[in-house]
N, CA and C atoms as a LAMMPS dump frame, in Angstrom:
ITEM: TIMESTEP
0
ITEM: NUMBER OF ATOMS
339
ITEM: BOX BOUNDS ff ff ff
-5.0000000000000000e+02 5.0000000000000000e+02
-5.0000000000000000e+02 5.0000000000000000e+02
-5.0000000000000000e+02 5.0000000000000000e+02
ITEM: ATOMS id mol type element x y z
1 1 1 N 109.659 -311.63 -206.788
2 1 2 C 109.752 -310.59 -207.783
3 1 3 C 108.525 -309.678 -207.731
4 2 1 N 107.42 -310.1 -207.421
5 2 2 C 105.995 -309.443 -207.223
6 2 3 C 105.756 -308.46 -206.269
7 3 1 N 107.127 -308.591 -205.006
8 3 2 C 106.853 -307.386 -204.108
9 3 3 C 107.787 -306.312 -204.38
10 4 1 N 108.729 -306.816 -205.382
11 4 2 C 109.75 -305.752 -206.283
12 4 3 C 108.682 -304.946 -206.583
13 5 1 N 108.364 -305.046 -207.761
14 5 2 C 107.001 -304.83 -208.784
15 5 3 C 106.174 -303.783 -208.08
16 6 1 N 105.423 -304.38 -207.184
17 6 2 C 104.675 -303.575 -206.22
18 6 3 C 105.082 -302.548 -205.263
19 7 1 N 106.335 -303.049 -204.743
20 7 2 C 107.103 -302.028 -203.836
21 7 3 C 107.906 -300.517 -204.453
22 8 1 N 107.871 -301.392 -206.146
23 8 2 C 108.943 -299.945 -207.257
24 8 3 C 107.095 -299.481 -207.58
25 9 1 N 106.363 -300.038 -207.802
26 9 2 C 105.013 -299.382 -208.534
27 9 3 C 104.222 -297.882 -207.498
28 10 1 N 104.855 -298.524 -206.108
29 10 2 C 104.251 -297.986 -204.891
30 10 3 C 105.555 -296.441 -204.285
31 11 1 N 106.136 -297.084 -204.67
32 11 2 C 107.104 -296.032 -204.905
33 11 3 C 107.117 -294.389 -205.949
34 12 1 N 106.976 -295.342 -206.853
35 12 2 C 106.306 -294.101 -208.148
36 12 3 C 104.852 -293.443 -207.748
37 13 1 N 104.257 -293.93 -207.12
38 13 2 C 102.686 -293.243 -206.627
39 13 3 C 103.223 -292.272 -205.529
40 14 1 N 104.089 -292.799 -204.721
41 14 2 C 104.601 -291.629 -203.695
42 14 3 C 105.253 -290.881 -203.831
43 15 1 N 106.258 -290.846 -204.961
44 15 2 C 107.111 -289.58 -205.955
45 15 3 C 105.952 -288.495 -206.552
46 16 1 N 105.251 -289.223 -207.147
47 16 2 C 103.728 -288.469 -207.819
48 16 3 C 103.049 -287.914 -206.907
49 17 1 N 102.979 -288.135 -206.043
50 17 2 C 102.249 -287.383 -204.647
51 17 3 C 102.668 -286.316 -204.101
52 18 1 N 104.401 -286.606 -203.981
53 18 2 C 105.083 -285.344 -203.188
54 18 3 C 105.556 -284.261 -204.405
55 19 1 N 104.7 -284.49 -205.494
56 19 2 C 105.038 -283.068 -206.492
57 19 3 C 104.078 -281.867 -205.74
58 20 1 N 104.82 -281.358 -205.869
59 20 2 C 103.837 -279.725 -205.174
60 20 3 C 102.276 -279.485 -206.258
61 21 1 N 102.233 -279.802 -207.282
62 21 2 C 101.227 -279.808 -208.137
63 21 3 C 99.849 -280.948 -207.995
64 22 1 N 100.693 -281.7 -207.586
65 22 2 C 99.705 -282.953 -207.132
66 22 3 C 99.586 -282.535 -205.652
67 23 1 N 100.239 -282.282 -204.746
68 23 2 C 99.484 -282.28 -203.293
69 23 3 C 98.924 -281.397 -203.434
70 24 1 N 98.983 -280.276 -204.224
71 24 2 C 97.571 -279.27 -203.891
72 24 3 C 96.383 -279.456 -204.106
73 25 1 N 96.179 -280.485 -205.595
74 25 2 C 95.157 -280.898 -206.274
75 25 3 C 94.299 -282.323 -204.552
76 26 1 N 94.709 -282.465 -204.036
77 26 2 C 93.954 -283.502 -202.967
78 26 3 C 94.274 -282.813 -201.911
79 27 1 N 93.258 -283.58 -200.95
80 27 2 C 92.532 -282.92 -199.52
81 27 3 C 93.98 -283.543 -198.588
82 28 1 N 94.031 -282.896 -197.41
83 28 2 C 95.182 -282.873 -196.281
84 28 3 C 94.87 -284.717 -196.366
85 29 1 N 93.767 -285.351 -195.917
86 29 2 C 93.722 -286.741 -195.684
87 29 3 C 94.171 -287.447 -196.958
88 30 1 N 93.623 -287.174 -198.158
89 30 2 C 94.704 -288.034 -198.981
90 30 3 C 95.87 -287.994 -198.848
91 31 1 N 96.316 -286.717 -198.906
92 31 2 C 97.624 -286.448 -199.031
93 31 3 C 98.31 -287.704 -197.466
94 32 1 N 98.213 -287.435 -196.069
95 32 2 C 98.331 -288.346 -195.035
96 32 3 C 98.211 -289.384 -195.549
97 33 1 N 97.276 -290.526 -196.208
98 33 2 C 96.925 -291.425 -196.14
99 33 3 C 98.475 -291.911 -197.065
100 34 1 N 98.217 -291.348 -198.186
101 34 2 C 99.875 -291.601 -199.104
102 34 3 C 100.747 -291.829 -198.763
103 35 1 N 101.239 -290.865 -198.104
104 35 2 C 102.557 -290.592 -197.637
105 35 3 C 102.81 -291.264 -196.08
106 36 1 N 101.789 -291.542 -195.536
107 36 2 C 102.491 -292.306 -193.839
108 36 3 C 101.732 -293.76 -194.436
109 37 1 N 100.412 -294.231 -194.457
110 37 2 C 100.21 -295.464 -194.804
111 37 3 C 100.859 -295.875 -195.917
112 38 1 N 100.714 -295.957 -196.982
113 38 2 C 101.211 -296.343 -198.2
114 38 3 C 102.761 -296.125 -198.213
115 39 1 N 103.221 -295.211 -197.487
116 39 2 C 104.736 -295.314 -197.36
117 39 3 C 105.22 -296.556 -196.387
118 40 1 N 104.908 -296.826 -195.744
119 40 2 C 105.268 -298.193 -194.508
120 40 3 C 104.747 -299.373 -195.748
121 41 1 N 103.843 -299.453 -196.12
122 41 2 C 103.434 -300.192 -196.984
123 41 3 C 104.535 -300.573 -197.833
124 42 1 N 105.173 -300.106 -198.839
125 42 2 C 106.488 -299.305 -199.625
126 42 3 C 107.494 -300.35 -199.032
127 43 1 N 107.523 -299.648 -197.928
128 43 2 C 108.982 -300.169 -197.111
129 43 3 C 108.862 -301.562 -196.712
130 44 1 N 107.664 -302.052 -196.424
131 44 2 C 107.605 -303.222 -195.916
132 44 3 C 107.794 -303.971 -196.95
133 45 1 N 106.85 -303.809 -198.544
134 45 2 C 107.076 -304.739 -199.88
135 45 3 C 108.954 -304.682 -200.175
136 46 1 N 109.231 -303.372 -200.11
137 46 2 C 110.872 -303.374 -200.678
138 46 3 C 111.848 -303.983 -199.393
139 47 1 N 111.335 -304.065 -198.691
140 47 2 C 112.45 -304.852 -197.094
141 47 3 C 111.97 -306.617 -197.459
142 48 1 N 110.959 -306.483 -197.495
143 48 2 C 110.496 -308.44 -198.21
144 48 3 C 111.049 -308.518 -198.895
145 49 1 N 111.258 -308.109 -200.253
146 49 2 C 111.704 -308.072 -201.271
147 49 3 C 113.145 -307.938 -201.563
148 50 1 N 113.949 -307.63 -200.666
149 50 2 C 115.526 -307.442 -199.894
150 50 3 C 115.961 -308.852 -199.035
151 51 1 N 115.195 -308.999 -198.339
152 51 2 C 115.296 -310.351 -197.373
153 51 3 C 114.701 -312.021 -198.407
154 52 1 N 113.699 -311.779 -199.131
155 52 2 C 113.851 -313.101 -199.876
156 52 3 C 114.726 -313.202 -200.837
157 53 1 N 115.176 -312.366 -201.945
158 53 2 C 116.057 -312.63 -202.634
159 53 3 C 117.702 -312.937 -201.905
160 54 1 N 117.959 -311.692 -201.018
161 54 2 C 118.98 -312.023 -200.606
162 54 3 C 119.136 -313.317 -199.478
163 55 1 N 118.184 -313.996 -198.944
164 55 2 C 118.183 -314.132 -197.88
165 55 3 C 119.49 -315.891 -197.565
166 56 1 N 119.678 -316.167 -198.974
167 56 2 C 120.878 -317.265 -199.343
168 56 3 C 122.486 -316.253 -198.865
169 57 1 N 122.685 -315.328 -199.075
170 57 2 C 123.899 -314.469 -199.136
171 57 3 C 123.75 -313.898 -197.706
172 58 1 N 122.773 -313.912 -197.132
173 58 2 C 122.794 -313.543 -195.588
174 58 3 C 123.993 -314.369 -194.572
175 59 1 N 124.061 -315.321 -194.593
176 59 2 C 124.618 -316.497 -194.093
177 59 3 C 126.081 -317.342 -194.449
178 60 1 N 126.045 -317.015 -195.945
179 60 2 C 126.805 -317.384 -196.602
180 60 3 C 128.405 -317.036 -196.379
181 61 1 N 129.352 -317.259 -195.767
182 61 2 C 130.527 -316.91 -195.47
183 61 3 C 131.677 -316.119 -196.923
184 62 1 N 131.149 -316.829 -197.901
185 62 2 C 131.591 -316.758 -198.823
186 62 3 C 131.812 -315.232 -199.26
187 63 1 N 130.447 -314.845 -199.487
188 63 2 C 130.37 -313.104 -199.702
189 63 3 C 130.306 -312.261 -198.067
190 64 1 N 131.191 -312.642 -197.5
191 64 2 C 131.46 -311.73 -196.291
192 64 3 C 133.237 -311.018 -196.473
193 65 1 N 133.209 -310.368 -197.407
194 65 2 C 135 -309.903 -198.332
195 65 3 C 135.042 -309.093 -197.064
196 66 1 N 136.768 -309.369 -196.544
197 66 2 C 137.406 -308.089 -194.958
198 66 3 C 135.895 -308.586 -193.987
199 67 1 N 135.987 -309.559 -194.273
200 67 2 C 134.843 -309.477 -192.309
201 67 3 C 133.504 -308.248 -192.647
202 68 1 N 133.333 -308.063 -193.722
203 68 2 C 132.002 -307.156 -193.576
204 68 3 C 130.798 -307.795 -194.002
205 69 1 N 129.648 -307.926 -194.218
206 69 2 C 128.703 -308.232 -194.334
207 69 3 C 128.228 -307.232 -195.824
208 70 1 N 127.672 -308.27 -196.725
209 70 2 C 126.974 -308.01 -198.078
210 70 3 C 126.288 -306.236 -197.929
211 71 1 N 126.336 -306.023 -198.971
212 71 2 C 125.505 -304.577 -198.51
213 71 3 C 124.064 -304.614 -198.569
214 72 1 N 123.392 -305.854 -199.124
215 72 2 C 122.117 -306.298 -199.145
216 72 3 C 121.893 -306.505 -198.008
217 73 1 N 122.511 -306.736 -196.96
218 73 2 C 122.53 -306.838 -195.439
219 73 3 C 122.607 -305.726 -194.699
220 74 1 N 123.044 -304.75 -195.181
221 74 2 C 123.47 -303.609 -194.507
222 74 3 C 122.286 -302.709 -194.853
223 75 1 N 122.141 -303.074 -195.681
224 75 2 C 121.032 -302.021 -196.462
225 75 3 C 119.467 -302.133 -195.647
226 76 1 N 119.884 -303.417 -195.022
227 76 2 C 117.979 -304.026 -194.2
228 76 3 C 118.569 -303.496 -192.987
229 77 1 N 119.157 -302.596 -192.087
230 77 2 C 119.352 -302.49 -190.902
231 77 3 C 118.594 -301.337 -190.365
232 78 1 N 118.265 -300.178 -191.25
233 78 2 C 117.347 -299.088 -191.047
234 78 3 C 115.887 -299.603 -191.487
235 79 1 N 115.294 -299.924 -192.343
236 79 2 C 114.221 -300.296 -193.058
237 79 3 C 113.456 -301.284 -191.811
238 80 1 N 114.525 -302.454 -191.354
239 80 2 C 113.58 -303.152 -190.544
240 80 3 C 113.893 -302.51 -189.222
241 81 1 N 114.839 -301.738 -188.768
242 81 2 C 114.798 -300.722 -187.51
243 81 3 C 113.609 -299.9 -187.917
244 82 1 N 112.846 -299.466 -188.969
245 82 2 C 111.862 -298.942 -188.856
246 82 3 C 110.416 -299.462 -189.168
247 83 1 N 110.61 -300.67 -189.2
248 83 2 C 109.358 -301.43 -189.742
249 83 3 C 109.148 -302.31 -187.855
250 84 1 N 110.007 -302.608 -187.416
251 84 2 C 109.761 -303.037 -185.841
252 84 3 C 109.475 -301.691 -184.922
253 85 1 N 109.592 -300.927 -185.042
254 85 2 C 109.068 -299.754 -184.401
255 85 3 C 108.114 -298.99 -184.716
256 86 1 N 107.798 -299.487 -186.306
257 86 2 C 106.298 -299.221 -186.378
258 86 3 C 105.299 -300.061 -186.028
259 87 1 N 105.916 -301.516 -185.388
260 87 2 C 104.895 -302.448 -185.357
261 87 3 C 104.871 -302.36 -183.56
262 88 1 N 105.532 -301.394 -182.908
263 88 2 C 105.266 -300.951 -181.814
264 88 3 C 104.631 -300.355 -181.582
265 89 1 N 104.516 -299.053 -182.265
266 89 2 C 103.51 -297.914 -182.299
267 89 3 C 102.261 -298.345 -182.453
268 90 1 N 102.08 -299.28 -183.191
269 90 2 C 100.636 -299.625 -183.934
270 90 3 C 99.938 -301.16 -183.185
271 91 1 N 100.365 -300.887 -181.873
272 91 2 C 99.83 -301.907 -180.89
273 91 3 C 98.772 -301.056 -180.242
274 92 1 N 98.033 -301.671 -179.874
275 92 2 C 96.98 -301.171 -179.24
276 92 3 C 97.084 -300.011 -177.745
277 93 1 N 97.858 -300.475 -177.072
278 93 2 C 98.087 -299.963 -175.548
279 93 3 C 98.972 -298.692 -176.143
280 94 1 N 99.887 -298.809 -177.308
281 94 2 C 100.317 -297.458 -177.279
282 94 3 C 99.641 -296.772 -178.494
283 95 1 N 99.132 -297.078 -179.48
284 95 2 C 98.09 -296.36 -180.343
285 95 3 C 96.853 -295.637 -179.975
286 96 1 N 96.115 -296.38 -178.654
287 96 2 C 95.205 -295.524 -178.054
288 96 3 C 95.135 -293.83 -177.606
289 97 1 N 96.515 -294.05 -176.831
290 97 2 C 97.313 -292.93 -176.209
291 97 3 C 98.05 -291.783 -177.263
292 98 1 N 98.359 -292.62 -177.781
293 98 2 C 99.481 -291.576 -178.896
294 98 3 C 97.687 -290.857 -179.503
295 99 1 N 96.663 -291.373 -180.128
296 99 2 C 95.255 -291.436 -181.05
297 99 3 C 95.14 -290.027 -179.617
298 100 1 N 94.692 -289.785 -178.779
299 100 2 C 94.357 -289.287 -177.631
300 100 3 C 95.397 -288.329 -177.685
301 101 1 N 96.625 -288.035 -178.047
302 101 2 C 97.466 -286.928 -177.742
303 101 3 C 97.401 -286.262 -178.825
304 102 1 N 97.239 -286.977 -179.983
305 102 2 C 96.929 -286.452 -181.581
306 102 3 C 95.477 -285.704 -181.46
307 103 1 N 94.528 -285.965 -180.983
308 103 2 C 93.338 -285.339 -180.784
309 103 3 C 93.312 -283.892 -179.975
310 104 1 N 93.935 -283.468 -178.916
311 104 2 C 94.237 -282.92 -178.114
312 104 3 C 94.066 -283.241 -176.664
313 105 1 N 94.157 -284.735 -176.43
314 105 2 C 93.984 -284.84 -174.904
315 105 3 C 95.161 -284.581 -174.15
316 106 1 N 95.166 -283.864 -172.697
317 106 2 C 95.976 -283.334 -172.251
318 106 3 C 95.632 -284.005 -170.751
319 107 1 N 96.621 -284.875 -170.036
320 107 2 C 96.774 -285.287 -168.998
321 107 3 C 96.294 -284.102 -167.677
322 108 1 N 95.346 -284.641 -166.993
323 108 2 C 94.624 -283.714 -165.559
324 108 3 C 95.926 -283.582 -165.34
325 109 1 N 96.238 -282.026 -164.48
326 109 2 C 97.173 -282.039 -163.421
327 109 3 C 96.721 -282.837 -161.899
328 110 1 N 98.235 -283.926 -161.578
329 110 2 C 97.655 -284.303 -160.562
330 110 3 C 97.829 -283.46 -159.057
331 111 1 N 98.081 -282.28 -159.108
332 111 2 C 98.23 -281.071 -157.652
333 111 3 C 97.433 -279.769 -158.225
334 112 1 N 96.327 -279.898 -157.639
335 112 2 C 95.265 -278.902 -158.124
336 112 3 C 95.602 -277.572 -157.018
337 113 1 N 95.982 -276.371 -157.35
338 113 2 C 95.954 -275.217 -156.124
339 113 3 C 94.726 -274.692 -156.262
């Protein structure tokens, strides 16, 4: 129930953020820090928070009505499609590179005329 709590509390800070009145009042880096960290943050407490409560009805044959799967199930298929692909990005071998293209590094040409 605590990452409910935290995940709806964290939620309301990022509604409050994307008011046009409030992002003007803070600098470009707060504003970033909110909205891409604290948003994965968000998603990760409310996808926990999806998978432990439901995680009895996952399995359960019972609530599978016409062969479909619970919508508490359906509902984790984007959230953790985007929580495993952020935990790609944020590996070292490709964070360096991506950190380096965000900066402006630009690959030598390798055929010099």
């Amino acid at each position: 129930m605590s990452l409910g709590i935290l995940g709806f509390g964290l939620l309301i800070l990022l509604g409050i953020t994307s008011l046009p009145s409030v992002s003007n009042a803070v600098n470009w880096r707060e504003f970033h820090f909110v909205q891409s960290k604290l948003g994965h943050v968000t998603l990760l407490f409310c996808t926990a928070h999806t998978l432990i409560y439901g995680w009895n009805h996952f399995f359960d044959t019972h609530y599978y009505a016409w062969c479909l799967p619970p919508a508490g199930t359906l509902s984790l298929i984007i959230p953790c499609t985007v929580l495993v692909l952020k935990f790609f990005l944020i590996t070292p071998c490709i964070d360096r590179k991506l950190t380096k293209i965000r900066q402006g590094w630009e690959r030598s040409p390798k055929h010099r005329k």
